[in-house]
Steps between C-alpha positions, in 0.01 A plus 500: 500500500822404612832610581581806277735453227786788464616379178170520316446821708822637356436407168184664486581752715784584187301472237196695628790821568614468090426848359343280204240302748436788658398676159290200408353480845405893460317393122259261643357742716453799229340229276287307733195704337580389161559129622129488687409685124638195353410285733137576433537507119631143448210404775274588268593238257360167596751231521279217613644121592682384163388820311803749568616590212324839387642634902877299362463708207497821673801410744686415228438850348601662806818276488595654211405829589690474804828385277548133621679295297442110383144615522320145403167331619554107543330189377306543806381829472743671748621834427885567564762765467818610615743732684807374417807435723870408480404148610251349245459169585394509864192753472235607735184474417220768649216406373046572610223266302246589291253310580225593717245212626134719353373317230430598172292773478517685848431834461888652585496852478639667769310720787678808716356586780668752732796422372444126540508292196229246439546189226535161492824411432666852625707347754517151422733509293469877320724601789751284431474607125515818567793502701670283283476799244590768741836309657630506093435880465715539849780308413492666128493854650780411757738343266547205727668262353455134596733250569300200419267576228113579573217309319166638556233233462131537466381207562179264407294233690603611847139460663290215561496229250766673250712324815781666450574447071692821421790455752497118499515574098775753604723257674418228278689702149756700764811388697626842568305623775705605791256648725120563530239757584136496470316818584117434664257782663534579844746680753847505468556321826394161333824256399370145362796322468327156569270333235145373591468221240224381424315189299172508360237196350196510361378124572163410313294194592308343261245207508200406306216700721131442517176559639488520924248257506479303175932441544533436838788319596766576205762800658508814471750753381431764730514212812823441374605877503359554838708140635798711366455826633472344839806291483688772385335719790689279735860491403743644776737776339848594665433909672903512397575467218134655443302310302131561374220326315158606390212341270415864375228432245239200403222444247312231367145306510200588245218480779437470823315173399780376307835238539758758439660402150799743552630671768817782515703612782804748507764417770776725602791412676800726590847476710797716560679155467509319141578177728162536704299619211572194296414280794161658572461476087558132572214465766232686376544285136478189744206631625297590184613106367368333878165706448411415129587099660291555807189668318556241251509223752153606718317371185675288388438501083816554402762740387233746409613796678855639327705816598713717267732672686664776330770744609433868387726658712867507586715723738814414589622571871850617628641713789786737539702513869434879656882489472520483151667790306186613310301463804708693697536780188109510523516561868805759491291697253134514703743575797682774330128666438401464884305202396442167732579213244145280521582139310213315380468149256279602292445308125687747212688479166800508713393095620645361164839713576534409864395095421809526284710610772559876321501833728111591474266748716190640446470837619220752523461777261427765751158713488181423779252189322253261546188318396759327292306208263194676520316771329497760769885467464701845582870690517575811671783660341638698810932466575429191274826526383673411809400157361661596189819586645543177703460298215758695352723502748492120507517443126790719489691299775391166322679647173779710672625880334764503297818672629306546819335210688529076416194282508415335796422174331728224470 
């Protein structure tokens, strides 16, 4: 990890000994019951892809409940509120999406089973949910007053093909975001402070099909597909920065005695490095033009084969040096708990934040999981709030105390 750094240490190590952190520290634990209770509650209401807003509704209830102020959901369908600070116009944001990737009409309600909660969607992202509501009733009941104000942030269109719409919506209408925090399932130990980004096409060939035998000789749509996938198969990636690529899903043809008409492929390509991603976005679009020309060419009729290439996914990439002051917060903190710091790229709402060069992690919400994206999906509830806490603890130096500690952000 690195040489250790005493300022961030002492920072932390300051904060975490204020009689007011300590207090709020002490609160997650006595309500980690009622956050799993809650936790399973707003599980229970689906929030499939581009369908969150009955599970918005409800967080924006508890917002108010919980006394946030500026209590508003966006044009987007993000839900925000606010602690507010003495500094207003550089705030952090601590936000968890709503969004889960089951479809419309998975069955949702929750399971426990010594203990052992089973749902889909518990974890991924009614953790981060959860704790989101939990770290507000902490810093209410402690009194803590933050330096720079607090916006909590619910967020849609974090999974899959929502590709990221609530936060690139939130940076989009906002230019006083200071800081960043994202909270995901998972241990405590995890810090993403580097952003997998990713691009996504799905590319459609089309031609005029026809029977095997009667149509011999005019090309075929699926040909075409197949010419692509192997081109694309072939292109060398860098290991560093680390850069990935995968046709992930095809389709197409009527028959097995047919010319394929139409033909569909889904290609995925990812890099830590916007630079490298946009190159390999380069190449594999080469590739799916030389393939409709080549299976065009072998029979030689003309321009009958055509490819629509269409990008339905967009992910912007960015890293943070270990030696940056919110990466070096995050670590402080996980220390401060005993923890060994574990950082991992992973692909979060905190991409759009660190693309724009803004202080951004994605930390884990605390709490044993797994099965995440499937329907045997499951969260143990046992010293989950360590994760909690962390996340607090970080927030908190992002934002600085009043009177007591500054933020560590620039």
């Amino acid at each position: 990890m690195g040489d250790q750094n005493l300022s961030g240490d002492t920072v932390i190590r300051d904060l975490r000994a204020l009689p007011q952190v300590k207090d709020a520290c002490d609160f997650l634990i006595s309500d980690n019951e009622r956050t799993t209770s809650e936790q399973i509650e707003l599980t229970s209401i689906p929030a499939p892809p581009f369908k969150e807003s009955e599970k918005a509704l409800w967080m924006s209830e508890r917002f108010r409940d919980l006394g946030l102020q500026e209590i508003h959901t966006d044009a987007e369908g993000n839900v925000l509120g606010c602690i507010q600070g003495i500094d207003d116009e550089r705030k952090v944001v601590v936000s968890a999406h709503l969004d889960t990737v089951f479809s419309e009409g998975t069955v949702v309600e929750p399971v426990i089973k010594d203990g052992i909660v089973f749902a889909p969607g518990i974890s991924d992202d009614g953790r981060g949910l959860a704790v989101l509501l939990t770290l507000i009733r902490a810093i209410k009941n402690s009194g803590i007053k933050p330096v720079r104000t607090l916006l909590f942030v619910a967020t849609v269109g974090e999974e899959g093909l929502g590709d990221l719409r609530g936060v690139k919506a939130l940076f989009k209408t906002r230019a006083d975001i200071s800081g960043f925090i994202s909270i995901e399932p998972g241990s405590p130990n995890r810090i993403t402070a580097t952003a997998v980004g990713s691009h996504r096409y799905k590319v459609a060939f089309k031609g005029p099909g026809g029977h095997s035998f009667g149509n011999f000789g005019i090309p075929s749509a699926i040909h075409a597909l197949g010419r692509a996938i192997a081109r694309i198969s072939d292109i060398e990636v860098p290991a560093d920065p680390v850069t990935t690529f995968t046709v992930g899903t095809i389709s197409g043809g009527t028959s097995i005695n047919s010319i394929a008409q139409n033909a569909e492929m889904g290609l995925d390509m990812r890099s830590v490095s916007q630079e490298a991603l946009i190159e390999l976005e380069t190449k594999a679009i080469a590739c799916i033009h030389q393939s409709v020309a080549e299976e065009n060419a072998r029979w030689n009729k003309g321009e009958l084969i055509q490819a629509v290439i269409e990008r339905v996914g967009d992910r912007p990439a960015g890293s943070q040096a270990e030696e940056a002051p919110a990466v070096q917060a995050a670590i402080a903190v996980l220390r401060a708990f005993d923890l060994e710091p574990e950082l991992l790229p992973m692909s979060t709402d905190s991409n759009v934040a660190i693309h724009l060069g803004i202080p951004a992690l994605t930390l884990g919400g605390g709490g044993d999981c797994g099965g995440m994206h499937t329907l045997e999906e499951f969260y143990n509830p046992e010293k989950a709030y360590v994760g909690a806490q962390t996340v607090l603890l970080t927030a908190l130096a992002f934002s600085g105390i009043a009177d007591a500690t500054p933020s560590v952000l620039h």
